[in-house]
KERO-993324 format. One record per atom (N, C-alpha, C): x negated, y, z; residue in one letter. Coordinates in steps of 0.1 Angstrom, whole numbers, padded with zeros to 4 digits, always signed. Atoms other than C-alpha are relative to their C-alpha. Layout:
BEGIN
XYZA/...
# end
This chain:
BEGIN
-0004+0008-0012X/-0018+0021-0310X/-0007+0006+0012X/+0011-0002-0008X/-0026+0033-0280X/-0006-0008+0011X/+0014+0010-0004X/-0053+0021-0253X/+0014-0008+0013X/-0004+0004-0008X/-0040-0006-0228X/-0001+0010+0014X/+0003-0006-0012X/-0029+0004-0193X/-0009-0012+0006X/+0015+0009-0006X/-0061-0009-0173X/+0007+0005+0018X/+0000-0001-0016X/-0052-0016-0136X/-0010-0009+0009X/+0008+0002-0005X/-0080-0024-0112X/+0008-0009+0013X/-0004+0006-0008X/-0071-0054-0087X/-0017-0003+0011X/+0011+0002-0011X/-0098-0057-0056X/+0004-0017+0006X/-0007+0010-0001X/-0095-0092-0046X/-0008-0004+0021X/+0006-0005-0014X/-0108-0082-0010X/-0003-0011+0010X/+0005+0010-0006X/-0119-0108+0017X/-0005-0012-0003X/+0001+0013+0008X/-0135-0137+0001X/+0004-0013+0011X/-0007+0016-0006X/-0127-0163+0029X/+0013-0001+0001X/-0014+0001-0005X/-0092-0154+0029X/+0009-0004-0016X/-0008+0009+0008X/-0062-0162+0004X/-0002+0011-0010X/+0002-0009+0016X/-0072-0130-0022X/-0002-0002-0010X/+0005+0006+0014X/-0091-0144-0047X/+0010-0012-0002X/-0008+0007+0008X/-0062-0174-0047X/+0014+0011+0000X/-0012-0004+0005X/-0034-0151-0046X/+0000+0010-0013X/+0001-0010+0008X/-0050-0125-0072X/+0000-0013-0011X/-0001+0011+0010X/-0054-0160-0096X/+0010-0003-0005X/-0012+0008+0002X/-0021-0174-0092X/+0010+0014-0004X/-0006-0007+0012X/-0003-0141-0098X/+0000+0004-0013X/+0006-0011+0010X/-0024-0129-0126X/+0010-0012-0011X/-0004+0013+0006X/-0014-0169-0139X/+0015+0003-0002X/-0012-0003-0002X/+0023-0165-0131X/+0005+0009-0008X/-0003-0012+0007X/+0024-0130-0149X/-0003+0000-0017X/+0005+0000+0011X/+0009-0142-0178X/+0014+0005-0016X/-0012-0006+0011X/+0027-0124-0210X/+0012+0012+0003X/-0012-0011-0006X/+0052-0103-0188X/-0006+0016-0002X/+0002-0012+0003X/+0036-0069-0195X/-0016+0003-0010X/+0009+0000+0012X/+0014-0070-0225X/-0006+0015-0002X/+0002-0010+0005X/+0007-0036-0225X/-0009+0004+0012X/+0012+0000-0014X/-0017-0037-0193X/-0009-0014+0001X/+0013+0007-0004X/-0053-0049-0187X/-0004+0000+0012X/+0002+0003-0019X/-0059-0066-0151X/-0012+0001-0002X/+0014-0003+0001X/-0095-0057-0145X/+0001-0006+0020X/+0001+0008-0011X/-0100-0083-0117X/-0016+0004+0006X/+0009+0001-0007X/-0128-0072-0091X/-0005-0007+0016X/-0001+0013-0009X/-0147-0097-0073X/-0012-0007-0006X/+0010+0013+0001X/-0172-0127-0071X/+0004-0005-0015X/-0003+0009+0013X/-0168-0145-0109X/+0003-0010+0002X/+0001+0014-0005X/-0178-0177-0094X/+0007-0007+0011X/-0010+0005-0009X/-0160-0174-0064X/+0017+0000-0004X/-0011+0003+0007X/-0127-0170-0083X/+0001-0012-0009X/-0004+0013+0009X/-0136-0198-0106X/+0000-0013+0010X/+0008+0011-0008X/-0147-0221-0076X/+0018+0002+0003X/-0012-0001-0011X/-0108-0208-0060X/+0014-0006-0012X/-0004+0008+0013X/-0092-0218-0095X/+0000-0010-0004X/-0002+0013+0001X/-0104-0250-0094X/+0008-0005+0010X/-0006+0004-0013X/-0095-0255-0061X/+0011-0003+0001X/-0015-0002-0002X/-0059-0246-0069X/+0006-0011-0013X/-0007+0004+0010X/-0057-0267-0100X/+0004+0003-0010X/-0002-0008+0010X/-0059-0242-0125X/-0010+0010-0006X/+0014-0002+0007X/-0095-0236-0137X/+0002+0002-0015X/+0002+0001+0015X/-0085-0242-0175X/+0010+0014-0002X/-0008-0014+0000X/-0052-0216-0172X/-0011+0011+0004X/+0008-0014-0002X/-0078-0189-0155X/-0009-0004-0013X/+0007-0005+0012X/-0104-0192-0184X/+0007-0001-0010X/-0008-0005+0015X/-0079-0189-0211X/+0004+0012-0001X/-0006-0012-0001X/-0064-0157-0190X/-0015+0011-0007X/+0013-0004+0001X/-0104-0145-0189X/-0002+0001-0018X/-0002+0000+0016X/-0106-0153-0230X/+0009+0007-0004X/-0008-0005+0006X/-0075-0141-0241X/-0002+0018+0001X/+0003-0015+0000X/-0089-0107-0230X/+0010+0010+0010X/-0009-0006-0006X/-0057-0096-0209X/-0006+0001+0015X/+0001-0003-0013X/-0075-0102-0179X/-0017+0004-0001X/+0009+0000-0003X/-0109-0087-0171X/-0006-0002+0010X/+0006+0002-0010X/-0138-0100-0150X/-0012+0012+0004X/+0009-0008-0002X/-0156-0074-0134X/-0003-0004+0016X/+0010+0010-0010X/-0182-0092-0114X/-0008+0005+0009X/+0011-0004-0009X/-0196-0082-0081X/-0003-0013+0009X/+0003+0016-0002X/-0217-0110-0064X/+0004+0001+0016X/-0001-0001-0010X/-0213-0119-0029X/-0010+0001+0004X/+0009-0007-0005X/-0236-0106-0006X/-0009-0016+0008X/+0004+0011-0005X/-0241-0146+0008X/+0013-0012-0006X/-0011+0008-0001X/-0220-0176-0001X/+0008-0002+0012X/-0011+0002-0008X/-0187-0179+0009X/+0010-0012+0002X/-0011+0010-0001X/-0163-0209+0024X/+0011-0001+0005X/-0013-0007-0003X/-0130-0206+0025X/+0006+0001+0012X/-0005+0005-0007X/-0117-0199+0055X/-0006+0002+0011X/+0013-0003-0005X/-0148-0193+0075X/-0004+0016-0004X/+0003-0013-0002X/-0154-0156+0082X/-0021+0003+0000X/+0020-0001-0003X/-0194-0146+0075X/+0000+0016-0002X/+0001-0017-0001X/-0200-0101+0087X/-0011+0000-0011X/+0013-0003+0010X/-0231-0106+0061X/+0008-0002-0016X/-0004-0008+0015X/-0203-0100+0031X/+0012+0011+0003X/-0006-0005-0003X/-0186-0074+0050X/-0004+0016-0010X/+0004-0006+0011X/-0207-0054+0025X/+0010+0004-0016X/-0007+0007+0002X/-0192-0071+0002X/+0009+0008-0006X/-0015-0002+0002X/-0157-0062+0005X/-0003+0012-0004X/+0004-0010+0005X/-0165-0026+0004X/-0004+0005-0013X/+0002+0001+0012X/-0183-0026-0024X/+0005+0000-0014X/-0013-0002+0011X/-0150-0037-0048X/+0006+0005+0005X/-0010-0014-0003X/-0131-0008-0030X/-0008+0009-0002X/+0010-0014+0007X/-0162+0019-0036X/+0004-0004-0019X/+0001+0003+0019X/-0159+0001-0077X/+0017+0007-0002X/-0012-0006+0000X/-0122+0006-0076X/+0006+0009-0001X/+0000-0013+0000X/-0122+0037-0064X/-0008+0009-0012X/+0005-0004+0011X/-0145+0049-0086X/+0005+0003-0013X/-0007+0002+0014X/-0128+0040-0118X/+0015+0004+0000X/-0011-0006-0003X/-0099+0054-0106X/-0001+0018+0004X/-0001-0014-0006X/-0111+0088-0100X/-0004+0005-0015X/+0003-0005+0013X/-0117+0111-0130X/-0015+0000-0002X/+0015-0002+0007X/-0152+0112-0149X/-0003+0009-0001X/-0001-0011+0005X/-0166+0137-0163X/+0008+0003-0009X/-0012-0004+0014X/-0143+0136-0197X/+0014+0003+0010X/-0014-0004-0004X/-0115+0142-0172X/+0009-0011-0001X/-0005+0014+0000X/-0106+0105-0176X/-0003-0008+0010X/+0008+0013-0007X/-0103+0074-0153X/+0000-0010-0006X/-0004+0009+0003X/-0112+0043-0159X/+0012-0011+0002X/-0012+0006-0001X/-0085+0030-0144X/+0012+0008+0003X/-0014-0008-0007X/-0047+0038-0139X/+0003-0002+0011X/-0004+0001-0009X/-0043+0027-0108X/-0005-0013+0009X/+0007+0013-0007X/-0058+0001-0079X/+0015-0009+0007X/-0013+0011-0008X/-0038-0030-0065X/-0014-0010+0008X/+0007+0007-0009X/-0056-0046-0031X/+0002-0010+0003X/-0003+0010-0005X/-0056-0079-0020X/-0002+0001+0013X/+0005-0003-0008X/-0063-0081+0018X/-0012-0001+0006X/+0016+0003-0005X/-0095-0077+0041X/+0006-0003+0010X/+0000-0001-0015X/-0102-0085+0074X/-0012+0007+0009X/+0004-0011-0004X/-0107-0054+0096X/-0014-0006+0009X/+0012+0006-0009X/-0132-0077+0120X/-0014+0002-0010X/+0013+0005+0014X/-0157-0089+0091X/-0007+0014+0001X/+0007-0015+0006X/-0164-0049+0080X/-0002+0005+0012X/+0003-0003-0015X/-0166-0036+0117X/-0013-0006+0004X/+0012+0007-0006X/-0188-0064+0126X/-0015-0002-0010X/+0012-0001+0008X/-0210-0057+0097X/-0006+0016+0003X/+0004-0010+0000X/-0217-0026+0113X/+0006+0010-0006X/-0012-0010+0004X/-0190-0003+0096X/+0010+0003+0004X/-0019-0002-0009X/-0161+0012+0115X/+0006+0003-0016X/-0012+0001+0010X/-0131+0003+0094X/+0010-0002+0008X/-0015-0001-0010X/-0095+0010+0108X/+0010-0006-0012X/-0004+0004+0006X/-0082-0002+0072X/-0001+0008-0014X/+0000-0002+0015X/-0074+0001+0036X/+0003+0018-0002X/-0003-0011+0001X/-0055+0033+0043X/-0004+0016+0003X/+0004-0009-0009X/-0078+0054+0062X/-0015-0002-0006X/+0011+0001+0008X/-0109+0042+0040X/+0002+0007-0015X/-0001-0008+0006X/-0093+0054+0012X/+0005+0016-0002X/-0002-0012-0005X/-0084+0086+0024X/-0013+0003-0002X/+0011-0006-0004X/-0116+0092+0033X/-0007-0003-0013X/+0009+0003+0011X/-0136+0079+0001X/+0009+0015-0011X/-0005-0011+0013X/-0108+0101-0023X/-0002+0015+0008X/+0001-0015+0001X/-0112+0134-0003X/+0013+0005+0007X/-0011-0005-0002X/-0078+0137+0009X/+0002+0001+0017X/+0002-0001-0012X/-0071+0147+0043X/+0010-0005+0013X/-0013+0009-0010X/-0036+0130+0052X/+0006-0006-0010X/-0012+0008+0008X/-0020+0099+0034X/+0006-0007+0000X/-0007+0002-0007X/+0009+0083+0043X/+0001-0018-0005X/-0002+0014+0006X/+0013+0046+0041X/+0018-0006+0002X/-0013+0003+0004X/+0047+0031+0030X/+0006-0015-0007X/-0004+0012+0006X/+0061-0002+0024X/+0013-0003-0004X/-0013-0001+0007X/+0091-0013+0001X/-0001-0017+0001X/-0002+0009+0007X/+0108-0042-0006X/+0016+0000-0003X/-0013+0000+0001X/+0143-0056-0015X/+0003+0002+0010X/-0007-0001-0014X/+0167-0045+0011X/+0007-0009-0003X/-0011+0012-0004X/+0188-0070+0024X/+0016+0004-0002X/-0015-0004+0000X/+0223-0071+0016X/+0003+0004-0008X/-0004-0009+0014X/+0220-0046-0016X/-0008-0009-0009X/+0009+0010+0016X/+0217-0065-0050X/-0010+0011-0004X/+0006-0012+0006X/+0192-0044-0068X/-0006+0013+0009X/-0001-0019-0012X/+0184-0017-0037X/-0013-0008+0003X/+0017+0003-0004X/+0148-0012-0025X/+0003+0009+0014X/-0001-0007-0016X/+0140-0005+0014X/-0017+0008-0003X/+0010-0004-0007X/+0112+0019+0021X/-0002+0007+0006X/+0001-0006-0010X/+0094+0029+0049X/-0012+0004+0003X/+0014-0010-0003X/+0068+0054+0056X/-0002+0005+0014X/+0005-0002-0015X/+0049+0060+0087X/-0007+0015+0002X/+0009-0011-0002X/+0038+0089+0103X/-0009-0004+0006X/+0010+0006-0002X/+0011+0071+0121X/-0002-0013-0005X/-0003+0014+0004X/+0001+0041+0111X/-0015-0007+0011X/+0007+0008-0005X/-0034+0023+0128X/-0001+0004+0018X/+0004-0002-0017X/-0032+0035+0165X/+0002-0003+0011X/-0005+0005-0014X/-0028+0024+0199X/+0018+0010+0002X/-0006-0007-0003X/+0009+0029+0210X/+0000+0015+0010X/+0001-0010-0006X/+0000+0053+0239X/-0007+0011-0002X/+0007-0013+0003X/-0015+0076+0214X/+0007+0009-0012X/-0007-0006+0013X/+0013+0082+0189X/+0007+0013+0005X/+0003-0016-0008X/+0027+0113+0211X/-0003+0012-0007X/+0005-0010+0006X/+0003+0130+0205X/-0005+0004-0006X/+0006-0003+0012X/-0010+0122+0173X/+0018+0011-0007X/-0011-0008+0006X/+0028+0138+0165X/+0003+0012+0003X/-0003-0014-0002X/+0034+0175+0157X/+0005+0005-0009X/-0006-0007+0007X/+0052+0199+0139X/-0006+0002-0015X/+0003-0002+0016X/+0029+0208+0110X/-0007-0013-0005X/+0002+0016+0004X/+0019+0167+0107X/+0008-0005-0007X/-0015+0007+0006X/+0056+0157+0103X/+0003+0004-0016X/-0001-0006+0009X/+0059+0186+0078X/-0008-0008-0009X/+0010+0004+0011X/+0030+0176+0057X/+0002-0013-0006X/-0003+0009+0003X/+0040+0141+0059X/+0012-0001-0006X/-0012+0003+0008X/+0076+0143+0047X/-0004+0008-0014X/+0002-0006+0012X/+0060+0168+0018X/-0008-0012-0008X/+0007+0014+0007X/+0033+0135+0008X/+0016-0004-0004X/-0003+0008+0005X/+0065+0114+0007X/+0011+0004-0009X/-0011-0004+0011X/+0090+0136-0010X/-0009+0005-0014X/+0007-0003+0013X/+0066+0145-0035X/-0007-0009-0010X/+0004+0013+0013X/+0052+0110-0051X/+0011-0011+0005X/-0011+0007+0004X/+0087+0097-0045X/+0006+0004-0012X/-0001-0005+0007X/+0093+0121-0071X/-0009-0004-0009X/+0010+0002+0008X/+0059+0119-0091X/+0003-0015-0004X/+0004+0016+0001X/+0056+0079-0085X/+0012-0011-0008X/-0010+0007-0002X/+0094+0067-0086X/+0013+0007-0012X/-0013-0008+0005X/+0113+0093-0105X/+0013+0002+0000X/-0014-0001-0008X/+0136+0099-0081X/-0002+0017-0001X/-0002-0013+0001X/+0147+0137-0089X/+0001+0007+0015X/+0002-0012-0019X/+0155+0148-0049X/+0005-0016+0005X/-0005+0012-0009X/+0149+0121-0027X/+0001+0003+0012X/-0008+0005-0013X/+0169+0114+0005X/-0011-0011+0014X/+0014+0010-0011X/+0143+0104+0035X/+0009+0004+0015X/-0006+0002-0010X/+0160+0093+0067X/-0011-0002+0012X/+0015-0002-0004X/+0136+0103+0095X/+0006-0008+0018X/-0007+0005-0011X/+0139+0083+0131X/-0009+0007+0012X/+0006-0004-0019X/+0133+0092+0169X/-0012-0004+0001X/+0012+0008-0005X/+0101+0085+0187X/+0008-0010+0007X/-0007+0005-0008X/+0122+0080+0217X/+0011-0008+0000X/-0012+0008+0004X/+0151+0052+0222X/+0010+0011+0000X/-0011-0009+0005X/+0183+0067+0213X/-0004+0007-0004X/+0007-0010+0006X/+0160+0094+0196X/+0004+0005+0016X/+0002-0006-0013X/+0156+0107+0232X/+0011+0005+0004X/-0012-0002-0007X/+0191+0112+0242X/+0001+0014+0006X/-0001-0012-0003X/+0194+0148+0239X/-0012+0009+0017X/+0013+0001-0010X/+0161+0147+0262X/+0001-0002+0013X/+0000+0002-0013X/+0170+0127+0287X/-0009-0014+0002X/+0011+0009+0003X/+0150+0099+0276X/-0012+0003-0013X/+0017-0006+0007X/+0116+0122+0260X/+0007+0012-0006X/+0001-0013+0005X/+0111+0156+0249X/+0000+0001-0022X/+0008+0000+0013X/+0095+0147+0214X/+0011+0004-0009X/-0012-0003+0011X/+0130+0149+0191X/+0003+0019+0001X/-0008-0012-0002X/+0140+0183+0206X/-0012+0009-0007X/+0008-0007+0004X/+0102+0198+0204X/-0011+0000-0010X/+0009+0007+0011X/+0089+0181+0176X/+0009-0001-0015X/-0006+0003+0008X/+0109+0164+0151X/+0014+0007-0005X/-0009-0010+0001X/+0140+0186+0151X/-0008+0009-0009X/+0002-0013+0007X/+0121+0217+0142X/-0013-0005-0014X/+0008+0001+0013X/+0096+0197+0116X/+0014-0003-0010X/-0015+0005+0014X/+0131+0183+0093X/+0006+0016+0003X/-0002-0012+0006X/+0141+0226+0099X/-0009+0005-0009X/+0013-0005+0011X/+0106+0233+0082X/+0000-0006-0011X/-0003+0008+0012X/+0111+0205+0057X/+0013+0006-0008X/-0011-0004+0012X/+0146+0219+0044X/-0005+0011+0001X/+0002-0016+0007X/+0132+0256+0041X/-0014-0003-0007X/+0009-0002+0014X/+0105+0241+0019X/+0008-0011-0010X/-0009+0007+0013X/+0133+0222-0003X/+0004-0017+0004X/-0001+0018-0002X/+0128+0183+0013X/+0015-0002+0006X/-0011+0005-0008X/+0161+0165+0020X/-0003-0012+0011X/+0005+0009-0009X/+0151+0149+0052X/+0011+0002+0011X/-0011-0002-0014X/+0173+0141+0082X/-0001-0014+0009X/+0006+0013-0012X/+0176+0127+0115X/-0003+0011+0011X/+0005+0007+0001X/+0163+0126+0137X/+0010-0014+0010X/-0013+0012-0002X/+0183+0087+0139X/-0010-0011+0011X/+0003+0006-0006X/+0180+0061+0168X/-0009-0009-0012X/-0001+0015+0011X/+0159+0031+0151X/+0002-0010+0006X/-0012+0013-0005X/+0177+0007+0171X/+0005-0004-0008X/-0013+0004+0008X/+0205+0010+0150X/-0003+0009-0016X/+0000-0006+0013X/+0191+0029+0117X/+0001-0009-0015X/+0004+0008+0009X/+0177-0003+0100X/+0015-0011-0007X/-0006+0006-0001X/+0215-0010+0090X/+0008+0002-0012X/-0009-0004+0014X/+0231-0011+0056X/+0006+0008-0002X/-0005-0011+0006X/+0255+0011+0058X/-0006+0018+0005X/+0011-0005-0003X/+0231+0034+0073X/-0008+0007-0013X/+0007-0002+0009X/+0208+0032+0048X/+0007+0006-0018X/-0005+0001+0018X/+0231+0032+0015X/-0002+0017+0000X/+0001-0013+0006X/+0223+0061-0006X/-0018+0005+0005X/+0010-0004-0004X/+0190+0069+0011X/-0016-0009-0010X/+0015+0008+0008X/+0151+0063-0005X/-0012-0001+0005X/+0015+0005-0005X/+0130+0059+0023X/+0005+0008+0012X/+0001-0002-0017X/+0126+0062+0062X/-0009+0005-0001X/+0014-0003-0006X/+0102+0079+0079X/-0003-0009+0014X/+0004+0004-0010X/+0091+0058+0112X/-0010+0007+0004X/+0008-0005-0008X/+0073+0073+0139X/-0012-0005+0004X/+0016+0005+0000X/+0045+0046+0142X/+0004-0015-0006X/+0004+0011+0008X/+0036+0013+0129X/+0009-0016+0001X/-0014+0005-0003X/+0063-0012+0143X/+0008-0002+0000X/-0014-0003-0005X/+0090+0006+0144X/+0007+0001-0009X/-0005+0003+0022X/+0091+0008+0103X/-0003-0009-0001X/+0001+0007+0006X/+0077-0020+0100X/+0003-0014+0004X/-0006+0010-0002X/+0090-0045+0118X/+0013-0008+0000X/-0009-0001+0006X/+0121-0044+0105X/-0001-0005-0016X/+0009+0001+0013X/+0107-0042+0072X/+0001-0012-0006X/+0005+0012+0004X/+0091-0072+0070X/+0009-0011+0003X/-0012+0012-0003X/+0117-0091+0088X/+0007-0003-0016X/-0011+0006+0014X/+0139-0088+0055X/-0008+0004-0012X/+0006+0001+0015X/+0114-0085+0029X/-0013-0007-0003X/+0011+0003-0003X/+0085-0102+0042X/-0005-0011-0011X/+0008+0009+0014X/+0063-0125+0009X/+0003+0009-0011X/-0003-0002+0014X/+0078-0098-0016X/+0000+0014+0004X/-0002-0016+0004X/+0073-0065+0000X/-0014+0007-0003X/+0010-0005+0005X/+0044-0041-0012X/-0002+0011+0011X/+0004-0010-0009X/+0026-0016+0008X/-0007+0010-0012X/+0007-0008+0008X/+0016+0016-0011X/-0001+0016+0008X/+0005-0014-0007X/-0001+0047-0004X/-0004+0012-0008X/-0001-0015+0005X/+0008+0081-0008X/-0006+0010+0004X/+0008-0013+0000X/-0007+0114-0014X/-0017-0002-0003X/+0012+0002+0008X/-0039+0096-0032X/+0002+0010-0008X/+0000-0007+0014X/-0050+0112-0066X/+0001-0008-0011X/-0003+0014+0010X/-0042+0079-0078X/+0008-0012+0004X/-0012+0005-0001X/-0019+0050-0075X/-0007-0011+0008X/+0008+0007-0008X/-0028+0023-0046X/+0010-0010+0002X/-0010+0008-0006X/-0005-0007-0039X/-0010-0012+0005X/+0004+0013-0005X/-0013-0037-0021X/+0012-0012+0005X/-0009+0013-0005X/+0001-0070-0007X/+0004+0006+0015X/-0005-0006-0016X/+0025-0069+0030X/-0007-0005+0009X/+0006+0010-0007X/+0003-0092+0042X/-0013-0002+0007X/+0017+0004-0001X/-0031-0106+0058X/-0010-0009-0006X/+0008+0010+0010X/-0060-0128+0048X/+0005-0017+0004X/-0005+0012+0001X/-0043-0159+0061X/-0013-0013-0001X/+0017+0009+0002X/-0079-0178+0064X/+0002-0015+0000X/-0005+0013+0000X/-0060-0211+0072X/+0006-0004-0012X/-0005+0000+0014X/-0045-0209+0037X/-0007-0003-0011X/+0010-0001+0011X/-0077-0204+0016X/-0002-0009-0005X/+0006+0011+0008X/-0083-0226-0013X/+0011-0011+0006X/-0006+0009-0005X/-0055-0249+0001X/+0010-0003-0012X/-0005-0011+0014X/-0030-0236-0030X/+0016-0003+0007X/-0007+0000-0003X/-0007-0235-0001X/+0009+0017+0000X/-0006-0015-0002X/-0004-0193-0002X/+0009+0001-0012X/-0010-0003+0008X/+0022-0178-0019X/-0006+0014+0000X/+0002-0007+0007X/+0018-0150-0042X/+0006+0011-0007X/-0012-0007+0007X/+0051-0133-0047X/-0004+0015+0003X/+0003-0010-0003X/+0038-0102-0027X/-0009+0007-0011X/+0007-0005+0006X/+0010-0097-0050X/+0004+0002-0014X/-0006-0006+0010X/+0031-0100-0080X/+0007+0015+0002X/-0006-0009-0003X/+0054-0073-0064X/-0014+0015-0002X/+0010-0013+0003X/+0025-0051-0060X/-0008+0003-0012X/+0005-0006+0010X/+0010-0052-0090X/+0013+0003-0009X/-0018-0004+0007X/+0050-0050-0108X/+0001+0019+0006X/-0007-0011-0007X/+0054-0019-0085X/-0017+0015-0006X/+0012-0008+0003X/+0014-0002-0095X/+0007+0000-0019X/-0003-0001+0010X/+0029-0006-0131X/+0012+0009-0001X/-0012-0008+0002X/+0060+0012-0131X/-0004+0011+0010X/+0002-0015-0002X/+0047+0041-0109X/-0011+0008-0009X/+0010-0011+0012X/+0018+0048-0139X/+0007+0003-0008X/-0004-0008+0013X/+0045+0052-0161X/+0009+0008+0006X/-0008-0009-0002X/+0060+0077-0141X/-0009+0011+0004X/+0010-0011-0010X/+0027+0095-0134X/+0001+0011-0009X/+0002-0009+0005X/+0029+0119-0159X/+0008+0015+0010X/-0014-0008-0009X/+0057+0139-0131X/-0014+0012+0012X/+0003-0012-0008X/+0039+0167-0114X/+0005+0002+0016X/-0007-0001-0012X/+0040+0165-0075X/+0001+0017+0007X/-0001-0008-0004X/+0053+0187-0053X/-0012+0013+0011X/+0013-0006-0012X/+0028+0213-0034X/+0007-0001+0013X/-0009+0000-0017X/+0028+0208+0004X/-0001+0016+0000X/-0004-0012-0005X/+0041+0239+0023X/-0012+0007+0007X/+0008-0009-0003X/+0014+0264+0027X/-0004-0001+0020X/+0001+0001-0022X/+0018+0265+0068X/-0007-0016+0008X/+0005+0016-0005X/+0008+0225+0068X/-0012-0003-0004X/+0007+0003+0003X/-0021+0227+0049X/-0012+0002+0008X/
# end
């Protein structure tokens, strides 16, 4: 028989709705994939304290017994109340994303212990104000794995298609608008459409995926009469992308891109910065869509969402996101065995 898949869940902010939304999915999911072990990281006590809270203290220590779920117990750095923000467990949080990581990276045997991490949310203030610059999940783990560019991407149902998934990948994602510009350039774009055509492939087992890439500028700059960026930028990065194999095109207004018939046949946008994918996005898939991040050395999903601190322990949050995300960290380990693509020599 072989060994369960072991997926690592971070249950990240303790005042906010993580530890109840990592409960109530894990509860919800109970029996649906027998062949994976949740390795829940986090407070023990503060999970059982968020358990009671919600009315389902006896279901969580049955999940805990039955052995499908494991508690891997880091303490908090100070008690926590729900809801109430304290920078003295901004430690903390860190902490079950350093474990996480960890166990997700190879050992020495050339093994991880985990297949793959699924995040609950933090809040960027808390770790800042504990004296850590943190700009987020995506940019901390970058930097912990070693990797030097990785692209963050959110899915959910698309609207309108039974069965059809929307996703959207950002070429920037945390920065002031008046700096996207000129974080954007030719061998950036490249590198980024190579991350997402390559663990679309690896992650998804999509054989040649179709990435629909949009303007900076409105109308994509109207043949540059409203911005240069499409003519001197994005034009010649989607020619570099098809002479290293990627089906990428565009570059399309996103006014009008985010539109069914648009979209049909396609397996992911690229957006130019952090709104312009994603607020669309969210509009039609918002409680059920997943954020995951590509061009790790390992599988990372998370919830679309924030820590919602007004929520906490209330057992008003909903949870459907976090099932999504850990559903979506399961079906790309069983496509990991897929060998990604190398980025293009000239981008590295």
């Amino acid at each position: 028989m072989s060994a369960p898949l072991a997926l690592a869940i971070t249950t990240g902010e303790p005042a906010g709705i993580g530890p109840d939304i990592t409960v109530g999915a894990l509860l919800q999911m109970a029996g649906e994939y027998p062949q994976a072990r949740f390795h829940v990281i986090g407070d023990a006590r503060l999970l059982a304290e968020r358990a009671a809270a919600l009315g389902v203290a006896q279901a969580w220590a049955r999940r805990l017994a039955d052995g499908s779920v494991a508690s891997e117990d880091i303490a908090l750095s100070v008690p926590c109340h729900a809801g109430r923000l304290d920078a003295r467990n901004g430690d903390y949080v860190l902490a079950l994303l350093d474990h996480a990581i960890d166990g997700c990276m190879p050992g020495a045997d050339g093994a991880a212990r985990y297949a793959g991490m699924v995040t609950a949310p933090v809040q960027k203030s808390t770790i800042n104000d504990a004296g850590v610059p943190f700009t987020g999940h995506t940019e901390y783990l970058a930097e912990r794995a070693g990797v030097p560019r990785v692209v963050m991407m959110l899915a959910g149902p698309q609207p309108a298609h039974a069965n059809a998934v929307l996703r959207v990948a950002l070429a920037t994602t945390h920065l002031p608008l008046r700096a996207v510009p000129d974080a954007i350039d030719v061998p950036m774009l490249v590198q980024t459409l190579a991350i997402v055509d390559a663990d679309l492939r690896r992650h998804f087992g999509i054989e040649r995926p179709r990435i629909l890439v949009t303007g900076l500028n409105p109308h994509a700059g109207e043949s540059g009469h409203m911005g240069h960026e499409e003519i001197d930028v994005i034009i010649p990065a989607l020619a570099a992308a098809a002479d290293a194999g990627i089906d990428a095109r565009g570059p399309y207004p996103a006014d009008t891109l985010f539109q069914p018939r648009h979209l049909d046949g396609a397996d992911c946008v690229l957006a130019m910065y952090h709104d312009q994918g994603l607020a669309p996005l969210k509009y039609g898939t918002f409680g059920h869509g997943v954020n995951i991040t590509l061009g790790l050395p390992f599988i990372r999903t998370s919830v679309d969402h924030g820590t919602a601190l007004d929520l906490a322990g209330s057992g008003r949050a909903e949870h459907g996101s976090m099932i999504e995300a850990i559903r979506n960290a399961i079906v790309m380990a069983g496509h990991a065995g897929g060998r990604p693509r190398a980025v293009p020599a000239a981008t590295r």
